[in-house]
LUMZAVO-915075 format. One record per residue (C-alpha): residue in three letters; x, y, z; residue number from 0. Coordinates in steps of 0.02 Angstrom, whole numbers, plus 32768, in hexadecimal, padded with zeros to 4 digits. Example, Ala and Ser with C-alpha at 12.3 -4.5 7.8 and 13.67 -1.06 7.14 Angstrom:
BEGIN
+------+------+------+------+-----+
! type !   px !   py !   pz ! seq !
+------+------+------+------+-----+
!  ALA ! 8267 ! 7F1F ! 8186 !   0 !
!  SER ! 82AC ! 7FCB ! 8165 !   1 !
+------+------+------+------+-----+
This chain:
BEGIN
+------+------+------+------+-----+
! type !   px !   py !   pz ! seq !
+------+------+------+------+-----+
!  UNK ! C4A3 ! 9171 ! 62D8 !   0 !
!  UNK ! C4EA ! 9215 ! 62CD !   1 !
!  UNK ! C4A8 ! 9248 ! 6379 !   2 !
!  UNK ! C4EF ! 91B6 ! 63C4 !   3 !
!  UNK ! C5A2 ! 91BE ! 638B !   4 !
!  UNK ! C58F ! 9283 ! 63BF !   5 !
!  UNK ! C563 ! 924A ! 646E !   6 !
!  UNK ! C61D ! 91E1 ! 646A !   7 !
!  UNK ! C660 ! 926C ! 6431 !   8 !
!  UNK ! C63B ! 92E6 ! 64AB !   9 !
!  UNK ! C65C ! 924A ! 652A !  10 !
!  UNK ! C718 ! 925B ! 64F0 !  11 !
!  UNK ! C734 ! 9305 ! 64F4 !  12 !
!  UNK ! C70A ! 931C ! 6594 !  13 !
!  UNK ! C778 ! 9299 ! 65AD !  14 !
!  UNK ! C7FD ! 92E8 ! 6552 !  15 !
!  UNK ! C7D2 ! 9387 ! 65AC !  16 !
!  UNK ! C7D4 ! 933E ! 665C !  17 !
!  UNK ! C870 ! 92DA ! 6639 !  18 !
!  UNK ! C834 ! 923D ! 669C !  19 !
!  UNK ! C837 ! 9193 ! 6668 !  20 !
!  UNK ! C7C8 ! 9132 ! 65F4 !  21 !
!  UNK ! C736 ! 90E8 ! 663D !  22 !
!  UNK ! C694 ! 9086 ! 6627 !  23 !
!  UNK ! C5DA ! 90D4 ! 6636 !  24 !
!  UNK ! C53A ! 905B ! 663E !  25 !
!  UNK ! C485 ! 90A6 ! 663C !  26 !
!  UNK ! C403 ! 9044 ! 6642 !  27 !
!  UNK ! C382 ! 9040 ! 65BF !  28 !
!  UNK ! C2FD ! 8FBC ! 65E2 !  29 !
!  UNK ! C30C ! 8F3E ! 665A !  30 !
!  UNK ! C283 ! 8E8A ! 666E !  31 !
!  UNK ! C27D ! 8DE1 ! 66AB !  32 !
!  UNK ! C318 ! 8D9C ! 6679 !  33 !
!  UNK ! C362 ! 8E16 ! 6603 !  34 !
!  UNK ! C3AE ! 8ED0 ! 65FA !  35 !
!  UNK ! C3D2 ! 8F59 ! 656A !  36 !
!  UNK ! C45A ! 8FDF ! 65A5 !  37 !
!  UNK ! C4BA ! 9066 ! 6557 !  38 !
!  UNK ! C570 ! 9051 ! 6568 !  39 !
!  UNK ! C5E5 ! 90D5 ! 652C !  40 !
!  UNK ! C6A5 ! 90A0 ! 6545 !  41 !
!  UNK ! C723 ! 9149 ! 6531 !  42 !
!  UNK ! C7C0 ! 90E2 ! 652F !  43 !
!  UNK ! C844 ! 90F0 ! 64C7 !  44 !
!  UNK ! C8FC ! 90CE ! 6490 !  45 !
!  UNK ! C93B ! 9109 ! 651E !  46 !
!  UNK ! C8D7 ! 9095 ! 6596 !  47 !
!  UNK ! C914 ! 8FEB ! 65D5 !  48 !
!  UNK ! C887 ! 8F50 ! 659E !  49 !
!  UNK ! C846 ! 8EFA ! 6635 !  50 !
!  UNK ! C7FC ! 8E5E ! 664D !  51 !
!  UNK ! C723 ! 8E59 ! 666D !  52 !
!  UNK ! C6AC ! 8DE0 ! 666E !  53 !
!  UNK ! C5FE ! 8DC5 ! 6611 !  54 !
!  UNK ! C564 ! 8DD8 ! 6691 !  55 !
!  UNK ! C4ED ! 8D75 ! 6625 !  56 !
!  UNK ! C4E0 ! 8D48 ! 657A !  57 !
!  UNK ! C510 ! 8DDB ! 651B !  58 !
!  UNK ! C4E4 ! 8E2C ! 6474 !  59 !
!  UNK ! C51C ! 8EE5 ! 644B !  60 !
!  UNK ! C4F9 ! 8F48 ! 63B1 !  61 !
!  UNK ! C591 ! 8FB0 ! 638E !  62 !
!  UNK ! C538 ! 9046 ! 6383 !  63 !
!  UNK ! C5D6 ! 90D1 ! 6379 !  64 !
!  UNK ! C69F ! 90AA ! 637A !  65 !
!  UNK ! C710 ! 901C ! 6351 !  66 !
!  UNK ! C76E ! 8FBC ! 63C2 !  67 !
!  UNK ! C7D3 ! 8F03 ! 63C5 !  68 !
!  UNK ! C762 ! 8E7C ! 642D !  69 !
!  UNK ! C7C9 ! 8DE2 ! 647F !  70 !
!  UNK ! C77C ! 8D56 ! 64E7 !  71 !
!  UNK ! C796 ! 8C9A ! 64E0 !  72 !
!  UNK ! C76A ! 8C24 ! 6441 !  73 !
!  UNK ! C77A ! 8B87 ! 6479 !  74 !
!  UNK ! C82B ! 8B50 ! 64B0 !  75 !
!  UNK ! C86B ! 8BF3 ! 644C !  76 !
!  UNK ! C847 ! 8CAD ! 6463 !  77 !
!  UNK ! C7E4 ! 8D0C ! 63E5 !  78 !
!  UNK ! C7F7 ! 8DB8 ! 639E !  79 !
!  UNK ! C77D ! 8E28 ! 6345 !  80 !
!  UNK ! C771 ! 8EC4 ! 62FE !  81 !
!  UNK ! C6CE ! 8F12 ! 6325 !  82 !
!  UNK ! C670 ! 8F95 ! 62C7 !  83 !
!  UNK ! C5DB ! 8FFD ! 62C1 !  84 !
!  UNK ! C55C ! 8F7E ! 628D !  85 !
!  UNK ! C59D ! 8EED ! 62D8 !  86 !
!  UNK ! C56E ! 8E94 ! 6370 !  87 !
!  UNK ! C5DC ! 8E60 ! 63EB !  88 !
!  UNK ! C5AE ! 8DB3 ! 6437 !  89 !
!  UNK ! C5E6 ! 8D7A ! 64DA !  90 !
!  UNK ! C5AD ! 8CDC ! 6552 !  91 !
!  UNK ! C571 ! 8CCB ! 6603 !  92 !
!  UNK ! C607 ! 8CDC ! 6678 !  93 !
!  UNK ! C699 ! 8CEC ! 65E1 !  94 !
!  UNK ! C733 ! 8D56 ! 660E !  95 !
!  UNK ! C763 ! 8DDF ! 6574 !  96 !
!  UNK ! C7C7 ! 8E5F ! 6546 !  97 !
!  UNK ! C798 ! 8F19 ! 64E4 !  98 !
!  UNK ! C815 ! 8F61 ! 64A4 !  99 !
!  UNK ! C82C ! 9017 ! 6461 ! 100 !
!  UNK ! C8D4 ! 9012 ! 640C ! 101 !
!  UNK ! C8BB ! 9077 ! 6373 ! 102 !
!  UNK ! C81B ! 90F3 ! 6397 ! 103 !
!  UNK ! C7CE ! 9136 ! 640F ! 104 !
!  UNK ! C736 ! 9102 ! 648C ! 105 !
!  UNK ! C67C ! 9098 ! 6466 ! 106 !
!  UNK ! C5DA ! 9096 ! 6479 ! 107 !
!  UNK ! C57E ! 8FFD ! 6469 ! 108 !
!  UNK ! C4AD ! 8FC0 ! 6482 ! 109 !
!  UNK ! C4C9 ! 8F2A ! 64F2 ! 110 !
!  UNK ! C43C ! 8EA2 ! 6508 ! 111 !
!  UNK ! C467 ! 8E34 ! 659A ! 112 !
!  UNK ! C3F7 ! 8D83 ! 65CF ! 113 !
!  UNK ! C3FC ! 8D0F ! 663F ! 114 !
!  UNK ! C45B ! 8C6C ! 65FF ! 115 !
!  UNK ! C399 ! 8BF0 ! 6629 ! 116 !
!  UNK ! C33F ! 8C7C ! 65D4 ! 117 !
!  UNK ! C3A3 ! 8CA9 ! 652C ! 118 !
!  UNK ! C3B0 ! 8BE0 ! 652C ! 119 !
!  UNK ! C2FF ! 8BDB ! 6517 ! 120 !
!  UNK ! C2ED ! 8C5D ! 64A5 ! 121 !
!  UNK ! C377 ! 8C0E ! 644A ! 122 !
!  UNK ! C311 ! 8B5B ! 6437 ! 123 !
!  UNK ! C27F ! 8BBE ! 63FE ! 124 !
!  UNK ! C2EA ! 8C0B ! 636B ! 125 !
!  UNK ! C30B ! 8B49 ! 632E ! 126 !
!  UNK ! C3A3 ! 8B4A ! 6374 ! 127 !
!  UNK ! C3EC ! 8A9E ! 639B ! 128 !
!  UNK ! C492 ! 8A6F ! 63F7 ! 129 !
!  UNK ! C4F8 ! 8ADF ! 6447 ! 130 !
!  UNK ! C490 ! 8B7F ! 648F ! 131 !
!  UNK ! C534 ! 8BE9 ! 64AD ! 132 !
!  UNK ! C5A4 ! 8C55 ! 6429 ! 133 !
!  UNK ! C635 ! 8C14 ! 63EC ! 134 !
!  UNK ! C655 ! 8C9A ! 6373 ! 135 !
!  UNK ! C68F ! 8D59 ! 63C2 ! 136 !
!  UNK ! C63B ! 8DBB ! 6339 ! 137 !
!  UNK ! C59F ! 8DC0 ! 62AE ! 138 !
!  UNK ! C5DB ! 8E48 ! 6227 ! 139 !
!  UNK ! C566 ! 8EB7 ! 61E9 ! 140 !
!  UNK ! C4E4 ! 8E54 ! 6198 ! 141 !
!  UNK ! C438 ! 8E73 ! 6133 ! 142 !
!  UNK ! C3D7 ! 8E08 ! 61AC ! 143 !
!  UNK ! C419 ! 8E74 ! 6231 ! 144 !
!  UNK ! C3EC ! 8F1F ! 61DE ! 145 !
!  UNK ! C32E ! 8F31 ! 6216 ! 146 !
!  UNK ! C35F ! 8F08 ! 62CF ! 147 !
!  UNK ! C3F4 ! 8F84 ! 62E1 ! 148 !
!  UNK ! C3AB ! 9012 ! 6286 ! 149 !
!  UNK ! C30A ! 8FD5 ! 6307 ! 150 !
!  UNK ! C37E ! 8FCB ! 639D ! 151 !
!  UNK ! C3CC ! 9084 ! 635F ! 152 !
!  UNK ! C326 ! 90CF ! 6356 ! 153 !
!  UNK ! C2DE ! 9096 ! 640E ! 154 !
!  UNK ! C384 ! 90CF ! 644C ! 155 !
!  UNK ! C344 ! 917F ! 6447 ! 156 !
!  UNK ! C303 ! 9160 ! 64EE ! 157 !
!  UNK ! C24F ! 9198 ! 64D6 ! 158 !
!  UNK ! C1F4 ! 9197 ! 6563 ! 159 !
!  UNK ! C14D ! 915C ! 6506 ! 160 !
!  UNK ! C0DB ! 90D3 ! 6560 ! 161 !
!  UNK ! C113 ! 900E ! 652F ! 162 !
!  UNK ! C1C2 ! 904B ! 6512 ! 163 !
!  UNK ! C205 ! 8FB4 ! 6580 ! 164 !
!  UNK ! C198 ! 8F37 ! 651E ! 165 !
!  UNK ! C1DD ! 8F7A ! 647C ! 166 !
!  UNK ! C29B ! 8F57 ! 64C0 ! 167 !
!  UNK ! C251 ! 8EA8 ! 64F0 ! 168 !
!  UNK ! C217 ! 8E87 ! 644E ! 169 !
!  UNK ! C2BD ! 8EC1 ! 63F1 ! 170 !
!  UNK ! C31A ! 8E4C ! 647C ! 171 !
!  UNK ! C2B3 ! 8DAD ! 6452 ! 172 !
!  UNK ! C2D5 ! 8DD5 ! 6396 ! 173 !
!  UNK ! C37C ! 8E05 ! 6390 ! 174 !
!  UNK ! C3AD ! 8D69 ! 63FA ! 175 !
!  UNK ! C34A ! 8CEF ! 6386 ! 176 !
!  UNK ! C3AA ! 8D52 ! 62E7 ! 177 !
!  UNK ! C451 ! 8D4D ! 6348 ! 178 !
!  UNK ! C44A ! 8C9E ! 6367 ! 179 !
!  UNK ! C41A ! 8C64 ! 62B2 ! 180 !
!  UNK ! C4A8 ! 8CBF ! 6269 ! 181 !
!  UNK ! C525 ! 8C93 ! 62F9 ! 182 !
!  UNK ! C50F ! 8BDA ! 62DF ! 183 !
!  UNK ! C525 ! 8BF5 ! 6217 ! 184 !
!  UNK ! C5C4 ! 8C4B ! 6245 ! 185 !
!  UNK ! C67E ! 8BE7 ! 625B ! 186 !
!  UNK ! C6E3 ! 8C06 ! 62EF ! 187 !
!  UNK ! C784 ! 8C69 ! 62C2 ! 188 !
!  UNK ! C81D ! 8CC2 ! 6316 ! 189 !
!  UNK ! C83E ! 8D5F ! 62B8 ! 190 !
!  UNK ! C8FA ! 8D62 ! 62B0 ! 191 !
!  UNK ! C905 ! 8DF7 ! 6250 ! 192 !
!  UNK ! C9A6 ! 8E63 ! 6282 ! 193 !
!  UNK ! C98C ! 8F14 ! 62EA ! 194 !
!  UNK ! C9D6 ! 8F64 ! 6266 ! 195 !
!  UNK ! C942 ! 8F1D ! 61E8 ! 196 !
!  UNK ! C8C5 ! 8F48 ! 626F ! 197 !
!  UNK ! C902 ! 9001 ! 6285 ! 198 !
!  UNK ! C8EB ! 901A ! 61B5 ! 199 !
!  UNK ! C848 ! 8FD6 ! 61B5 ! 200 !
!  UNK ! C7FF ! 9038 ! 6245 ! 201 !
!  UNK ! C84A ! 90C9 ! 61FA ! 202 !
!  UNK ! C7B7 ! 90B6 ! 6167 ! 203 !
!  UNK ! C74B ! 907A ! 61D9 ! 204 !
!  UNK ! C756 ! 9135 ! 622C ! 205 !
!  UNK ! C74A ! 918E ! 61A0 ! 206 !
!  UNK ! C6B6 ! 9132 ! 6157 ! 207 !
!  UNK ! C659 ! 9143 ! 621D ! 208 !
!  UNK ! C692 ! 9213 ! 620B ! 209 !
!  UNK ! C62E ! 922D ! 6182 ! 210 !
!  UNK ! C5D2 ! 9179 ! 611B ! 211 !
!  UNK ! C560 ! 91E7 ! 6098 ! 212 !
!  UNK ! C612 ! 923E ! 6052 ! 213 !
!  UNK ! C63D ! 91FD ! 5FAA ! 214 !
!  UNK ! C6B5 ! 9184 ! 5FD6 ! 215 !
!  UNK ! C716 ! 9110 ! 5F64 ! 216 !
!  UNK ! C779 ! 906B ! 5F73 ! 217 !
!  UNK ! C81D ! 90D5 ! 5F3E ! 218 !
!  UNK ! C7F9 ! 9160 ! 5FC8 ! 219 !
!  UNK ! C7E9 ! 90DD ! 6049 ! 220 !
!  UNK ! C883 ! 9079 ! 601A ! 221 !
!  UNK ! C8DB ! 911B ! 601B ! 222 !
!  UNK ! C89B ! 9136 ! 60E2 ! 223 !
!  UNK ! C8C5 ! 9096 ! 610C ! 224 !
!  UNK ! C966 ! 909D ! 60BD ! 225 !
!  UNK ! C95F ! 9006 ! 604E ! 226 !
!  UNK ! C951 ! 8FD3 ! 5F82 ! 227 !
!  UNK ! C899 ! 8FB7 ! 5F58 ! 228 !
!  UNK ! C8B0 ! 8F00 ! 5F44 ! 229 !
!  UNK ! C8FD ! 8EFF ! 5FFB ! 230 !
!  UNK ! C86C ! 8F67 ! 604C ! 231 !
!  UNK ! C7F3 ! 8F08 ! 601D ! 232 !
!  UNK ! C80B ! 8E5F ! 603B ! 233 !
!  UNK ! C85F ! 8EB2 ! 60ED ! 234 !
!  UNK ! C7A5 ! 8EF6 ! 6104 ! 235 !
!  UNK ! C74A ! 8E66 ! 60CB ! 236 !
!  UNK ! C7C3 ! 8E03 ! 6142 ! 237 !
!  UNK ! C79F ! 8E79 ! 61E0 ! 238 !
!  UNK ! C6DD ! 8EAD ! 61C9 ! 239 !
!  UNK ! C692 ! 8E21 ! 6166 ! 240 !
!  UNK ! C653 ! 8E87 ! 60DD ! 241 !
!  UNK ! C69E ! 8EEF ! 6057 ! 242 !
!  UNK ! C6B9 ! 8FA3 ! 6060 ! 243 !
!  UNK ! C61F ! 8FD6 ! 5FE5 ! 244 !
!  UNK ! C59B ! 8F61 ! 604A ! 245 !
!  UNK ! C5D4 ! 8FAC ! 6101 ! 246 !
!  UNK ! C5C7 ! 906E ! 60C1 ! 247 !
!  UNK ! C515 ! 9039 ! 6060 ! 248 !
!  UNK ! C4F7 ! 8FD8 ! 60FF ! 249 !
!  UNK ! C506 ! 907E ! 6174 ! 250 !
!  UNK ! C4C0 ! 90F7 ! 60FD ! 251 !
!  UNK ! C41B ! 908C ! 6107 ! 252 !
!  UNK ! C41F ! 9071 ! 61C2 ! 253 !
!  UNK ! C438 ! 9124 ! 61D5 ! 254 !
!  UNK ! C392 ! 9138 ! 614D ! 255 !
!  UNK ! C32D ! 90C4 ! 61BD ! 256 !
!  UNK ! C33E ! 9115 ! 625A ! 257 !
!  UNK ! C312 ! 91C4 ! 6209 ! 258 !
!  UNK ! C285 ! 917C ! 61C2 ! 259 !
!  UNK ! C250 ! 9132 ! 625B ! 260 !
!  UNK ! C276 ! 91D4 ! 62BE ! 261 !
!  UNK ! C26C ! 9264 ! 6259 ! 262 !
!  UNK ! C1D8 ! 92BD ! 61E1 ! 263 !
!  UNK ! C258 ! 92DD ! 6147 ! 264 !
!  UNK ! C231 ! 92A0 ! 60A5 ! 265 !
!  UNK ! C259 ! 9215 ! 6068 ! 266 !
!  UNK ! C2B7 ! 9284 ! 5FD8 ! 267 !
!  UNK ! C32F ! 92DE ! 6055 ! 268 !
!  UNK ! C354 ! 9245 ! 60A7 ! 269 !
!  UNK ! C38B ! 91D6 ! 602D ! 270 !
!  UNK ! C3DC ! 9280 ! 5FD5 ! 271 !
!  UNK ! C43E ! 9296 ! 6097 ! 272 !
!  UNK ! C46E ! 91DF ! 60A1 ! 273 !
!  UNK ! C4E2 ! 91E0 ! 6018 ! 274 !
!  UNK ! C474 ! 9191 ! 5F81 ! 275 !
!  UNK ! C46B ! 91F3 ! 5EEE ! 276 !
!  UNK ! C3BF ! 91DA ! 5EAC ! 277 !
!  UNK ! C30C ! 919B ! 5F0C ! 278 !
!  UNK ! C314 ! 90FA ! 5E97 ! 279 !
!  UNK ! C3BC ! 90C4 ! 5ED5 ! 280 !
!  UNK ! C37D ! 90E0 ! 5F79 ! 281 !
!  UNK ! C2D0 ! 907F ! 5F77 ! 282 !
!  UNK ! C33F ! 8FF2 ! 5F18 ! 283 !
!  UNK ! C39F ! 8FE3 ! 5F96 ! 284 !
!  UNK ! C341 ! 900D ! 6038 ! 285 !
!  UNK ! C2C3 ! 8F6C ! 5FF6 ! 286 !
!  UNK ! C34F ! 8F03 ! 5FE9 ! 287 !
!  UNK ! C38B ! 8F16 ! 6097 ! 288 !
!  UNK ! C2EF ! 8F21 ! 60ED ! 289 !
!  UNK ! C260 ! 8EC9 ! 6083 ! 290 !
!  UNK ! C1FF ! 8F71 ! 6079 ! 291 !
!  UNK ! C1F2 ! 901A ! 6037 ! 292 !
!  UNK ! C238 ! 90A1 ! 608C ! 293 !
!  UNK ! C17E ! 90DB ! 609F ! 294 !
!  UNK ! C138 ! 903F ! 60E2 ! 295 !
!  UNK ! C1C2 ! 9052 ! 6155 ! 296 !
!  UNK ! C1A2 ! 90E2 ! 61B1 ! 297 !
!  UNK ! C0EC ! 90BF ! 61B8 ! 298 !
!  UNK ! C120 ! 9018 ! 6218 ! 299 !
!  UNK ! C196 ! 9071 ! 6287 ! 300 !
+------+------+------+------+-----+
């Protein structure tokens, strides 16, 4: 995780340095019949007007660095959502949206793209009746969606090791069954939450992406975002679907999986350099969000 928000940050300063405009960058990962994975880093800011695109395909991104306000159409209404690292941004075949970059600075998202008759079918093979197409804009970050994203985070190192495209297939295929399940459990909403609400939560949101394994308190991040306690966190709750405590424990294990997954540390000096005070706390709750021991873990990955 930390080497992929460093990669957005060098992205905007050389923006910064060359003065020019925010833009969009797409590299593609894995490609096959019918679907795509690419890397899209977006360096736009405050500064830059939001225009108007359109989804390809049926979309899923993992929010891998950045926060930034997603718009498209709900219905007869227009949707807003904040999105955050952990989250996935969901988007149908041919839908018109909006990114906007009002109160930070640039992106960088891992988007899986299908083709409408193909994530249809996948979609019917998950159990899904009805309706094969999102009507929500956002899943928050979720347990259910832990093992794929700190999955999707740890491919994304770009190894160039044989069956690397299968492996991107086989997250696809999973992540669109998962995505569908908890998309169909989820109500359609328009977040009509003021700019000035937005700003004050993205604010915390920043700090707690700078630097998730810091000791960080409910009062510290009410101070950030400017607000009483109380205020901040049903504000938070409100824009990210989960409280303050569960999205920092959330990224602190992501951040443990992927090491795990990529790294020879020990097990010790991870959990220790994630931000949990004892190995206990940290088998506790590494089980709970991913059904196995940090040890069984990285001999799976």
């Amino acid at each position: 995780m930390a080497k992929i928000a460093l990669a957005l940050k060098s992205a905007l300063e050389r923006r910064a340095l060359e003065g020019a405009p925010g833009q969009t960058s797409v590299r593609l990962l894995a490609r096959g019949d019918h679907w795509k994975v690419e890397d899209v880093i977006c360096t736009a800011g405050p500064q830059d007007q939001r225009f108007e695109e359109q989804h390809a395909g049926m979309t899923i991104a993992v929010v891998a660095a950045g926060s930034f306000q997603y718009r498209a159409a709900l219905g007869q209404s227009r949707g807003q959502e904040l999105m955050t690292p952990g989250s996935l941004v969901l988007g149908n075949a041919c839908q018109s949206f909006e990114c906007g970059h009002e109160h930070s600075a640039g992106d960088r998202c891992i988007a899986f793209s299908y083709a409408p008759e193909y994530f249809e079918r996948l979609a019917t093979d998950a159990g899904a009746s009805g309706r094969k197409d999102f009507r929500v804009l956002r899943v928050p970050p979720m347990q259910l969606l832990s093992p794929l994203i700190a999955r999707a985070h740890s491919l994304f190192g770009g190894h160039p090791e044989t069956g690397i495209d299968m492996m991107w297939e086989q997250l696809s295929i999973q992540l669109a069954a998962t995505t569908v399940q908890l998309a169909n459990i989820s109500s359609p909403r328009t977040n009509d939450a003021s700019p000035a609400t937005i700003a004050r939560i993205t604010r915390s949101l920043l700090m707690i992406e700078s630097n998730p394994n810091a000791p960080l308190t409910l009062p510290s991040l009410a101070k950030e975002a400017r607000l009483s306690p109380y205020h901040f966190l049903r504000s938070f709750v409100r824009m990210t679907g989960v409280t303050p405590h569960r999205y920092i424990v959330r990224a602190r294990l992501r951040e443990a999986a992927i090491r795990l997954a990529t790294e020879d540390s020990r097990i010790t000096d991870i959990a220790l350099d994630c931000g949990f005070g004892d190995v206990s706390n940290f088998n506790h709750a590494f089980r709970a969000e991913f059904k196995v021991s940090p040890r069984v873990y990285r001999r799976s990955s």
